[in-house]
C-alpha positions in Angstrom: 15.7 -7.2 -3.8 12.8 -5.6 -5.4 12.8 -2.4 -7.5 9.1 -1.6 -5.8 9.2 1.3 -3.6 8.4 -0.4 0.2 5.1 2.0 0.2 4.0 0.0 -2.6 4.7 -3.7 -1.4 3.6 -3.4 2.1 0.3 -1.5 1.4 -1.8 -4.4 -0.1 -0.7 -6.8 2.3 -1.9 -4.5 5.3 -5.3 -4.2 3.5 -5.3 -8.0 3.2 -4.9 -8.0 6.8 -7.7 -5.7 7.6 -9.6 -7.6 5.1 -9.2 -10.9 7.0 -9.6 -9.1 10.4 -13.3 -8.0 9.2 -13.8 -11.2 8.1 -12.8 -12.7 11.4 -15.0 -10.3 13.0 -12.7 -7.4 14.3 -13.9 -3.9 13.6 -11.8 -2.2 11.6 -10.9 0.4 13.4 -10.2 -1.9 16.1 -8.0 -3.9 13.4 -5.5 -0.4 12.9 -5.3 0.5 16.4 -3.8 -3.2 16.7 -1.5 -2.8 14.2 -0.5 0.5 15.2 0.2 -0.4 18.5 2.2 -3.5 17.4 4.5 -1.5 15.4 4.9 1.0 17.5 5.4 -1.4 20.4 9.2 -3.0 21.5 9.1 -5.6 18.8 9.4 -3.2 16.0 10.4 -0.5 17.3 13.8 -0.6 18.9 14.1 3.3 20.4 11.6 1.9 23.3 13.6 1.7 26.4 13.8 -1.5 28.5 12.0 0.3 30.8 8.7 0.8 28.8 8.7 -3.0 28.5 7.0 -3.3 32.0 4.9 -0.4 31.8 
């Protein structure tokens, strides 16, 4: 386990990603809504109900 706080590890490694999305050609706005959607979505999120999986 790591003594970095999780702020600290994750944050580069979502900027990498952003980084590669622009270079890939995906607007960066575009690029957060994505990710924000993904996390807040049924795979990481698990107070979603079964219901919302449908929708």
């Amino acid at each position: 386990m790591t003594d970095t706080p999780a702020h600290d590890w994750l944050l580069p490694r979502l900027q990498q990603m952003l980084i590669e999305a622009e270079q890939a050609g995906i607007d960066r706005s575009v690029a957060v809504a994505v990710l924000t959607d993904l996390i807040t979505g049924t795979g990481f999120n698990p107070t979603h109900l079964s219901s919302d999986i449908d929708a």
